[in-house]
Wavefront OBJ file of the C-alpha trace (Angstrom):
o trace
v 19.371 21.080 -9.870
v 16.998 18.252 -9.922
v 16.026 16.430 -7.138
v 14.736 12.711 -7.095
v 13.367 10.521 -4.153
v 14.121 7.368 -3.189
v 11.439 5.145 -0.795
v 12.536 2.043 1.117
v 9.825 0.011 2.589
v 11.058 -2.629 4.420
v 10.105 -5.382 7.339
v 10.837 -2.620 10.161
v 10.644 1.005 9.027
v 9.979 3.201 5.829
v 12.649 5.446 4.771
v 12.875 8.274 2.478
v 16.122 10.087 0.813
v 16.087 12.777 -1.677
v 18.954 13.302 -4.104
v 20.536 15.334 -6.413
v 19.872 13.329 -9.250
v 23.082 14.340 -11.549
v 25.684 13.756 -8.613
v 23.688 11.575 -5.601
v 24.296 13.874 -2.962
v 22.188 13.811 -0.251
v 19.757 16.676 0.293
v 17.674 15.462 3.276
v 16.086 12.278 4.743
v 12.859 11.328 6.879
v 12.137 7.642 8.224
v 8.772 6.351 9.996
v 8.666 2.882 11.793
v 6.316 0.270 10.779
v 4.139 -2.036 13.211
v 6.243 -4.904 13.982
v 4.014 -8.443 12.993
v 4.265 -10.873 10.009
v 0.867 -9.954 8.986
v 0.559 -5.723 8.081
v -2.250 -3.942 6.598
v -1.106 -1.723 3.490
v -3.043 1.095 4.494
v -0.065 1.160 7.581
v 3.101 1.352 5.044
v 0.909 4.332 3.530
v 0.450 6.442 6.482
v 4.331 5.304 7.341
v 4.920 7.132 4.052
v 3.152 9.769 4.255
v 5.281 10.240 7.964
v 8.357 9.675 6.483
v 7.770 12.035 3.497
v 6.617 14.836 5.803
v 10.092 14.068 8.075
v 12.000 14.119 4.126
v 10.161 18.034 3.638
v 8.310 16.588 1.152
v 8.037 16.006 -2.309
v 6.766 19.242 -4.518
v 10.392 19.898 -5.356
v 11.227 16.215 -6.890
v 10.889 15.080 -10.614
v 10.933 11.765 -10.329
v 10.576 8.937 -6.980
v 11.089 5.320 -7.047
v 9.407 2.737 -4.376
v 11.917 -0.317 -3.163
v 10.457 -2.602 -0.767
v 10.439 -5.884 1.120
v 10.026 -8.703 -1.595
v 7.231 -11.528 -1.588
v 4.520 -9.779 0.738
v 1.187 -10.821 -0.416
v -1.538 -7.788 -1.129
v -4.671 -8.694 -2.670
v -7.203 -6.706 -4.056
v -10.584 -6.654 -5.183
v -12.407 -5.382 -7.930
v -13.180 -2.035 -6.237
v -9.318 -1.549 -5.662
v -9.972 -2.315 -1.770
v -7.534 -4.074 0.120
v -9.157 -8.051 0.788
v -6.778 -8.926 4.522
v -3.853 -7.854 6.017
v -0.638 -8.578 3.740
v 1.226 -11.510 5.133
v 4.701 -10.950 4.997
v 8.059 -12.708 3.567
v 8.567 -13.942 7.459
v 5.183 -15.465 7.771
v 5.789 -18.860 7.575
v 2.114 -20.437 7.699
v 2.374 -20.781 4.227
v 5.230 -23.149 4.916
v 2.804 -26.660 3.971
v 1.504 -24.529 0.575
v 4.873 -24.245 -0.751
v 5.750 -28.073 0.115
v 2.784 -29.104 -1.478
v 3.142 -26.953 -4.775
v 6.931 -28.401 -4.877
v 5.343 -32.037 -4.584
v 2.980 -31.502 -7.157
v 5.292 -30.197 -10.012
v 8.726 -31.463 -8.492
v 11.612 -29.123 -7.814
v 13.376 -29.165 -11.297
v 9.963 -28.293 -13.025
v 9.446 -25.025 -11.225
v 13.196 -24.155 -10.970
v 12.983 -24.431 -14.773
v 9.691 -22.605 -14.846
v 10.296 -19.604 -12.614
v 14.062 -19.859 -10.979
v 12.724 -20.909 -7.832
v 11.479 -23.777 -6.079
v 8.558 -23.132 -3.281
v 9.330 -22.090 -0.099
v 7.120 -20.306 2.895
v 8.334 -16.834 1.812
v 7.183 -16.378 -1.583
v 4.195 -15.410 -2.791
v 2.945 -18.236 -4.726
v 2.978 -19.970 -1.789
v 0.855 -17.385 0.389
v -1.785 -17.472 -2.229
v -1.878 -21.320 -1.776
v -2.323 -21.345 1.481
v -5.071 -18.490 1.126
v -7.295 -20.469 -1.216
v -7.055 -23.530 1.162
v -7.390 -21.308 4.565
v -9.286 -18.612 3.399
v -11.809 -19.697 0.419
v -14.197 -16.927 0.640
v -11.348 -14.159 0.897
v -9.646 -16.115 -2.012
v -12.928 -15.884 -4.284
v -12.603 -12.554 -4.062
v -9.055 -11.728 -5.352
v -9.367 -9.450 -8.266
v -5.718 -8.443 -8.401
v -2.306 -9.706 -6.576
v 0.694 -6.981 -5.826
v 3.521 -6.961 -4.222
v 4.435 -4.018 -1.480
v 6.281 -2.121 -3.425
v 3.842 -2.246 -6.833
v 1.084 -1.519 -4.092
v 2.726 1.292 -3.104
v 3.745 3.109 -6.226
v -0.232 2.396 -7.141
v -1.018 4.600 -4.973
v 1.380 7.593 -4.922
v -0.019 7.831 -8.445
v -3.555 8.605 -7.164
v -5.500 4.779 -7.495
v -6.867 2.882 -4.886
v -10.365 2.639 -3.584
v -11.219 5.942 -4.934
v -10.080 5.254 -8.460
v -9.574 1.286 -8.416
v -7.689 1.087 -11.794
v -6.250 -2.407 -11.371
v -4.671 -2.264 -14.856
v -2.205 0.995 -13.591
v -0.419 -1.781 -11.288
v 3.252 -1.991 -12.350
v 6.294 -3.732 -11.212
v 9.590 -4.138 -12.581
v 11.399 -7.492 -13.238
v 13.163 -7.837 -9.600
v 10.427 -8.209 -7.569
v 8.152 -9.983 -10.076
v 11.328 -12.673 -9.864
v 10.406 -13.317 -6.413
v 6.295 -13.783 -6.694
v 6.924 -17.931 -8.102
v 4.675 -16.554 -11.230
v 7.255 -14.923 -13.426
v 9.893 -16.454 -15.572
v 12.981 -14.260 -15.336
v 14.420 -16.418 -18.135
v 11.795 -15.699 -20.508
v 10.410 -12.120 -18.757
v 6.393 -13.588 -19.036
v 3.730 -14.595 -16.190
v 3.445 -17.993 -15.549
v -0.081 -17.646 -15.277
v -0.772 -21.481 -14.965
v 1.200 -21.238 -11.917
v -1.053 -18.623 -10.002
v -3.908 -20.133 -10.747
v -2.421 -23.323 -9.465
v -1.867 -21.461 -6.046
v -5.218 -19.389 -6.088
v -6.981 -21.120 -7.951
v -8.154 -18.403 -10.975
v -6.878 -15.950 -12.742
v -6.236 -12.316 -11.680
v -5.127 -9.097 -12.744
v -1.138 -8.450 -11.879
v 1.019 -5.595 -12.522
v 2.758 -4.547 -15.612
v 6.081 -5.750 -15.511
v 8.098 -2.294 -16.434
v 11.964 -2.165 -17.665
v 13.976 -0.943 -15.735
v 14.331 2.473 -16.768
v 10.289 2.546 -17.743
v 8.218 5.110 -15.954
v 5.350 3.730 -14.087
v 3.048 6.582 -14.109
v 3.322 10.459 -12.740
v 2.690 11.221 -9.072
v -0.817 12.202 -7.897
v -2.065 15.930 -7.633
v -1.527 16.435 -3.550
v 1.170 13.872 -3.484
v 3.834 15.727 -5.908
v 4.421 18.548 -7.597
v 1.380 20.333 -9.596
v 3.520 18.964 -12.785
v 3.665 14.993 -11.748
v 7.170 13.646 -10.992
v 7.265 10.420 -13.263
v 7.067 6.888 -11.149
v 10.115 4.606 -11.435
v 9.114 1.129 -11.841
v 10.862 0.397 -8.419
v 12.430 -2.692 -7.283
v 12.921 -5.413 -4.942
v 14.708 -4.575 -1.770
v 17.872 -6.696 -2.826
v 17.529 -5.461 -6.667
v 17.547 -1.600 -4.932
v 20.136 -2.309 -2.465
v 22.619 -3.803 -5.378
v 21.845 -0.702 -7.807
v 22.281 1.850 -5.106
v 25.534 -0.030 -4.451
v 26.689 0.435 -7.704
v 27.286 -3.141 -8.111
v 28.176 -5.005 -12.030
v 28.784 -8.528 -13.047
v 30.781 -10.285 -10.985
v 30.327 -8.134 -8.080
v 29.297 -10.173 -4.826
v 27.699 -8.874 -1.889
v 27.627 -10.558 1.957
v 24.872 -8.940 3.766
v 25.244 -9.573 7.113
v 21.714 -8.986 8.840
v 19.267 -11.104 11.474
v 19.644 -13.416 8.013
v 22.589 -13.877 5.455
v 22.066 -13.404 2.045
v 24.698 -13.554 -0.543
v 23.556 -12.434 -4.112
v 25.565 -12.052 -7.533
v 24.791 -9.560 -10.207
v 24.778 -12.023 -13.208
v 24.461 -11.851 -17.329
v 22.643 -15.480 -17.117
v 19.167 -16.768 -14.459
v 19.797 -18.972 -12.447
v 18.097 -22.334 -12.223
v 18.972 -24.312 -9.081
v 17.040 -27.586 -8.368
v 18.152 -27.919 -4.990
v 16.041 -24.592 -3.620
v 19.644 -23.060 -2.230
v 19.888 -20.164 -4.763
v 16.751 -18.090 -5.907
v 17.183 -17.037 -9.223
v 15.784 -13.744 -9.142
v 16.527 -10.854 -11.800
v 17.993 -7.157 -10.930
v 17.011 -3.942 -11.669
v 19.389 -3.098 -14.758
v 18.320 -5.746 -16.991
v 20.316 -8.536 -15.579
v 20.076 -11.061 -13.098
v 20.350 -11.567 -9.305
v 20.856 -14.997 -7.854
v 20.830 -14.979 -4.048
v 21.069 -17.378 -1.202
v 19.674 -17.098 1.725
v 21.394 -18.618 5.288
v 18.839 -18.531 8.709
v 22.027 -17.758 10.606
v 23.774 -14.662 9.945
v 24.838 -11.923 12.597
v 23.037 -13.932 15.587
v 25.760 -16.304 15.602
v 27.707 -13.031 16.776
v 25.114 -12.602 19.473
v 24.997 -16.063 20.406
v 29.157 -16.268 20.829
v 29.333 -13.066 23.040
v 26.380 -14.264 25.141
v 28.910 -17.606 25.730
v 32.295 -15.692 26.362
v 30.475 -13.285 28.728
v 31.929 -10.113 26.285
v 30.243 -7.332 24.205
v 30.397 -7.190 20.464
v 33.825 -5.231 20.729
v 35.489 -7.673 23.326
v 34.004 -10.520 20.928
v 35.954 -9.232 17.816
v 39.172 -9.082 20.097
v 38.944 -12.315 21.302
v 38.645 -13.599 17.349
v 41.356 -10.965 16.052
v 43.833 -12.808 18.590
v 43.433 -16.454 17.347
v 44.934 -17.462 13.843
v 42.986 -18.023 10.762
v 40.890 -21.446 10.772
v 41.281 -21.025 14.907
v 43.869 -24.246 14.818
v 40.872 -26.604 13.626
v 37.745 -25.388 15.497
v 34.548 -25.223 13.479
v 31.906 -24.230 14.287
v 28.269 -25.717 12.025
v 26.233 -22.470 12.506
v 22.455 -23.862 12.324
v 21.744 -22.255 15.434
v 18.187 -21.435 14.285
v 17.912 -24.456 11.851
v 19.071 -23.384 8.503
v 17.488 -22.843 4.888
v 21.049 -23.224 2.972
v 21.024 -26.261 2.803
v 17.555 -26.962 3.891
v 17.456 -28.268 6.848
v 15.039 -26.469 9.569
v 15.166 -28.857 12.130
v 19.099 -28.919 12.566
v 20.876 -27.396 15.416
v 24.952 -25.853 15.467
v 27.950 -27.810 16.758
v 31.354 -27.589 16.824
v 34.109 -29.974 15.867
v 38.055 -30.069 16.622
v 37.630 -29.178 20.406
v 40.438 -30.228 22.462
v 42.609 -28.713 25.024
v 44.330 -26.328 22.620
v 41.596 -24.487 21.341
v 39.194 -24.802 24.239
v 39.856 -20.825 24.351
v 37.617 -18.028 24.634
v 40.008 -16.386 21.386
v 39.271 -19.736 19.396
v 35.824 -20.171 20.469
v 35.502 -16.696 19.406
v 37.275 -17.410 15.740
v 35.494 -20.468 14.727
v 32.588 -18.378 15.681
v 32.807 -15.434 13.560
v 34.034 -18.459 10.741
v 31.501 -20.487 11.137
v 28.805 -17.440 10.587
v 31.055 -16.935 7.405
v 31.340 -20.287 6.282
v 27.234 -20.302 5.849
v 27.481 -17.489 3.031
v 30.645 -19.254 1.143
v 28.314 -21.920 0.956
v 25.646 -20.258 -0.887
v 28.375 -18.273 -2.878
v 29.637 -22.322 -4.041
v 26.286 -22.814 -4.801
v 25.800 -19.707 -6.975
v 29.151 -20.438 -8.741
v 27.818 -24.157 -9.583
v 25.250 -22.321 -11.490
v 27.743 -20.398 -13.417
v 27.779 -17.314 -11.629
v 30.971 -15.359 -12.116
v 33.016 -13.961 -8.882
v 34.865 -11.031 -8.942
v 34.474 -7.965 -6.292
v 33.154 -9.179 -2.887
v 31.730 -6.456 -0.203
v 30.266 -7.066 2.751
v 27.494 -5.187 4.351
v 24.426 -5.118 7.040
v 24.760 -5.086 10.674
v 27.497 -7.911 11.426
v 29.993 -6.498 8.775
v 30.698 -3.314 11.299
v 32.663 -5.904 13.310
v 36.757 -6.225 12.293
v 36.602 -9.866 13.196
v 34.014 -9.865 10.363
v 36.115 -8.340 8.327
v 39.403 -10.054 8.619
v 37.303 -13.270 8.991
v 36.354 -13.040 5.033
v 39.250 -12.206 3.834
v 40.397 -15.437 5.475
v 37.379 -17.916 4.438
v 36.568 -16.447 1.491
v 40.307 -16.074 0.313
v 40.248 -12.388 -1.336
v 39.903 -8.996 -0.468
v 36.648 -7.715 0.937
v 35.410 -4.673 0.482
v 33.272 -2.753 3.127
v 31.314 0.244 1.536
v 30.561 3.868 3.485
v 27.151 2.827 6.269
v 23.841 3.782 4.282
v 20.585 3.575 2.947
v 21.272 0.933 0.252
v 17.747 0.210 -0.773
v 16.360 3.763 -0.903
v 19.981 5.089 -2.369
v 19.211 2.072 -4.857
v 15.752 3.658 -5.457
v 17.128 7.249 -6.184
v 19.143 5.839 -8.938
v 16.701 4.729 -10.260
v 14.427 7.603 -10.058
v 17.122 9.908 -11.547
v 18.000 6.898 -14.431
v 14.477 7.613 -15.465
v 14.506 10.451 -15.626
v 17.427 11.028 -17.357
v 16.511 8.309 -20.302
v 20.023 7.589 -20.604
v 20.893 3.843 -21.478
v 22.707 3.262 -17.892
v 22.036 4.501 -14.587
v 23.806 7.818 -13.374
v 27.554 7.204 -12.369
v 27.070 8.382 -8.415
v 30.064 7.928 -6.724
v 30.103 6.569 -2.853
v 33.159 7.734 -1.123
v 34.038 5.846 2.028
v 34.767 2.211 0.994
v 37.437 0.437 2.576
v 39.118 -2.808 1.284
v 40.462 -5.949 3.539
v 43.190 -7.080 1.865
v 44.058 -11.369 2.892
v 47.578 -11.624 4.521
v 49.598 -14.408 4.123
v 48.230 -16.269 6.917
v 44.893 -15.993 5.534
v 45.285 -17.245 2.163
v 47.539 -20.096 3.472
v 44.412 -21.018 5.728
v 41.972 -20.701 3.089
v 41.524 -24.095 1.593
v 41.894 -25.873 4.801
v 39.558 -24.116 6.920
v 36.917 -25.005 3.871
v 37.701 -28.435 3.654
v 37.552 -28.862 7.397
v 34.557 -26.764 7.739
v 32.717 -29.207 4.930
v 33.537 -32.312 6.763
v 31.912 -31.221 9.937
v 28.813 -29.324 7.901
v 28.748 -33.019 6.356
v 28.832 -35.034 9.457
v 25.802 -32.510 11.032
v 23.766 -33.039 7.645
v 24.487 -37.325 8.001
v 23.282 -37.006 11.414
v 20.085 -35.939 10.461
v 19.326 -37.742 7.056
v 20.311 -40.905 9.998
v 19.303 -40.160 13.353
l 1 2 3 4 5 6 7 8 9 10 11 12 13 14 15 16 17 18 19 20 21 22 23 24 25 26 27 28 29 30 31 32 33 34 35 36 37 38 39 40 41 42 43 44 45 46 47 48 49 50 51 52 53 54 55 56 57 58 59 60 61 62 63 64 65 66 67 68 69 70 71 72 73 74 75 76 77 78 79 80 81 82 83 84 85 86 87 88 89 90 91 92 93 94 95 96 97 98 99 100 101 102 103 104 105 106 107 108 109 110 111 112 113 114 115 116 117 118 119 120 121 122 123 124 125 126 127 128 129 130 131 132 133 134 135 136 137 138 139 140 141 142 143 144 145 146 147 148 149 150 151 152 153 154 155 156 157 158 159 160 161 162 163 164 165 166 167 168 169 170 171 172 173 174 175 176 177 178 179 180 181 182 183 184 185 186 187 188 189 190 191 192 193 194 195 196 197 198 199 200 201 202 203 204 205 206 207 208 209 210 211 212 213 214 215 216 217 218 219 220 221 222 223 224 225 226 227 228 229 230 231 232 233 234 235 236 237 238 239 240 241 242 243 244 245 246 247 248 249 250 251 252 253 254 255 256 257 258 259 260 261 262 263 264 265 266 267 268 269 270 271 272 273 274 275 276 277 278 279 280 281 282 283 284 285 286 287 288 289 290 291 292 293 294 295 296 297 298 299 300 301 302 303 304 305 306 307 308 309 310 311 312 313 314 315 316 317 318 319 320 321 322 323 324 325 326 327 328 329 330 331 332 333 334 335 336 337 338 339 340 341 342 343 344 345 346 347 348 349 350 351 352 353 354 355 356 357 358 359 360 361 362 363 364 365 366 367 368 369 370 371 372 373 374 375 376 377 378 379 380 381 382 383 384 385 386 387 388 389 390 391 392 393 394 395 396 397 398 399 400 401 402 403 404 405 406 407 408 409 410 411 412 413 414 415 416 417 418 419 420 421 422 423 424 425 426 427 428 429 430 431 432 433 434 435 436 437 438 439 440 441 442 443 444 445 446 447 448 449 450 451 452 453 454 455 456 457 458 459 460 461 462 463 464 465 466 467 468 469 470 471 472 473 474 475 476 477 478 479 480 481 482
């Protein structure tokens, strides 16, 4: 049989799966951690590789391995392939003044329309702003920009310092959606734009399909043969293919962060900043939204009631859908959908009948939920379609979680088998390559269950939305007029 490896390099840790490629089973696994910090070296998520690799048994028996990876991270090279600084990282947010100022200067609906998204502290046009402006020297140099994951891939097939072929950088269209220098409408570099933020031109990688091999592994990385390079993708791109998700599917991921993104036939465009239209890793597109407030609103709420995780989803499981009129505005840490990072959570409806820990509880868990059907509206008023919704990341492991979508969300909600999304995502993509076939491999991923809304719930739906905008539009008054 042949065997295919997938790579996830995220924020935290790198992990590693190989994979029968014809049927996805699992063969074995290693993970390393990375240092923690919003500003890494690259040469670190190498030797985290190279850990995690060893921990998988290595990779002389794979044909082909595919790289996903956190998106946006800034690596900049020179002309002798060396690595300029430290990569500053999605989460870095001194770049936060660079993106406002790159917005200002071209106005939201011109770089929506341009590249799908407007500036914000995360991406990398805006890191390479504030690089030219805090760092002109290290700026001058900048020969080439990559992204982790094209980084990466660069070097499992052999370049770098020691062969500092700057043209062998590839990406693929997911993660090039999420640099502020790539049109996913039109699939070209925006050129004009980077040298906006950096002020010249430089080399970037070659934006592969997304069943285009990126090269052949190194001699001493692979096998003596060279496994081919799959173009990789975008952690959200890899975590949506290894979920076998299609148009119309929706996924919740329930993290430190919410994001909710759509697998789409059409980019997105959105003015506002609230959905980044990105592309996926099929051909199609991704819009996402991001909320600042996902599963810490759980922590926050059982922190208040005094109960664990487990006592916390009791408490919300015994209070009705909509928790008789107690919302809860979850901008506990400010909040990016809608952008506003200066506003702070309240809740509205208190009185004597649901001043209880089991309300307190609900409107908790709904309030946390009511963030994400926000960004979903906001996808949909771009024209993305809505048809399976599954929920995933840390907070979805709780039943109040669960239940609690069915009821804001109005549907069923499905909750797919624990995994390695991203690096599963990667796999298929490894084995899609090397199979040439016109569509990834069908891998099927036992263990799904589905939340079906009762009664209740769908009864509750429209209200607890309605009541949950007037209080989200009373917090967002308060602050436009303090």
């Amino acid at each position: 049989m042949a065997l295919v490896a997938g790579i996830d390099s995220s924020t935290q840790s790198c992990k590693v799966v190989i994979r029968d490629a014809d049927t996805g089973s699992l063969v074995r696994e290693g993970r390393a951690r990375h240092p923690e910090g919003t500003e890494i070296h690259p040469d670190r998520w190498w030797d985290a590789l190279q850990e995690a690799v060893a921990a998988a048994g290595g990779l002389a028996d794979v044909a082909a391995v595919s790289v996903g990876g956190q998106q946006h991270g800034m690596v900049v090279l020179d002309e002798a392939g060396e690595v300029i600084r430290p990569a500053l990282l999605w989460n870095d947010t001194r770049s936060a003044r660079a993106a406002a100022d790159l917005t200002a200067e071209l106005g939201a609906a011109e770089w929506a329309e341009a590249v799908g998204t407007v500036p914000v502290a995360s991406i990398t046009v805006a890191k390479l702003r504030w690089l030219a402006e805090a760092e002109p020297e290290a700026a001058a140099r900048v020969a080439a920009v990559a992204l982790p994951h094209d980084w990466l891939t660069w070097r499992l097939a052999g370049h770098g310092p020691d062969d500092p072929d700057l043209g062998a950088l590839h990406t693929d269209r997911s993660d090039a959606s999420g640099t502020g220098y790539w049109s996913p409408a039109t699939g070209d570099y925006r050129r004009d734009l980077l040298v906006r933020a950096l002020g010249h031109d430089a080399v970037l990688p070659v934006v592969c399909g997304p069943r285009d091999p990126a090269g052949t592994l190194a001699l001493g990385v692979g096998p003596l043969t060279g496994a081919l390079l799959g173009p990789g993708a975008g952690d959200n791109a890899a975590a949506a293919l290894g979920l076998g998700m299609v148009e119309g599917d929706v996924v919740l991921s329930l993290g430190t962060s919410g994001v909710v993104s759509a697998v789409s036939a059409t980019p997105a465009a959105d003015p506002t900043g609230s959905v980044a239209g990105f592309a996926d890793a099929t051909g199609e597109f991704l819009p996402l939204a991001v909320t600042l407030n996902g599963a810490r609103v759980l922590d926050a709420a059982a922190r208040i009631l005094g109960v664990d995780h487990a006592g916390l989803a009791d408490l919300a499981l015994s209070a009705p859908p909509g928790a008789d009129g107690l919302v809860l505005v979850p901008y506990l840490e400010g909040e990016r959908t809608p952008n506003r990072p200066h506003a702070t959570g309240s809740f509205h409806g208190l009185t004597l009948a649901t001043s209880t820990p089991a309300h307190v509880a609900r409107a908790c868990v709904e309030g946390m939920l009511h963030g994400l059907a926000d960004g979903l509206a906001a996808m949909v008023e771009l024209g993305t379609r809505v048809g399976r919704i599954a929920l995933i990341g840390g907070g979805a492991r709780s039943e109040a979680v669960r239940h609690g979508a069915t009821s804001v969300f109005g549907t069923s909600v499905t909750v797919p088998a624990p995994g390695e999304y991203v690096a599963d995502g990667a796999a298929r993509q490894a084995a899609w390559v090397l199979s040439g076939a016109a569509t990834p491999p069908d891998w099927e991923r036992p263990g799904s269950l589905t939340y079906d809304p009762s009664e209740a719930d769908t009864a509750a739906t429209a209200a607890m939305r309605d009541r949950y905008a007037s209080a989200r539009d009373l917090v967002l008054d308060r602050l436009a007029h303090p």
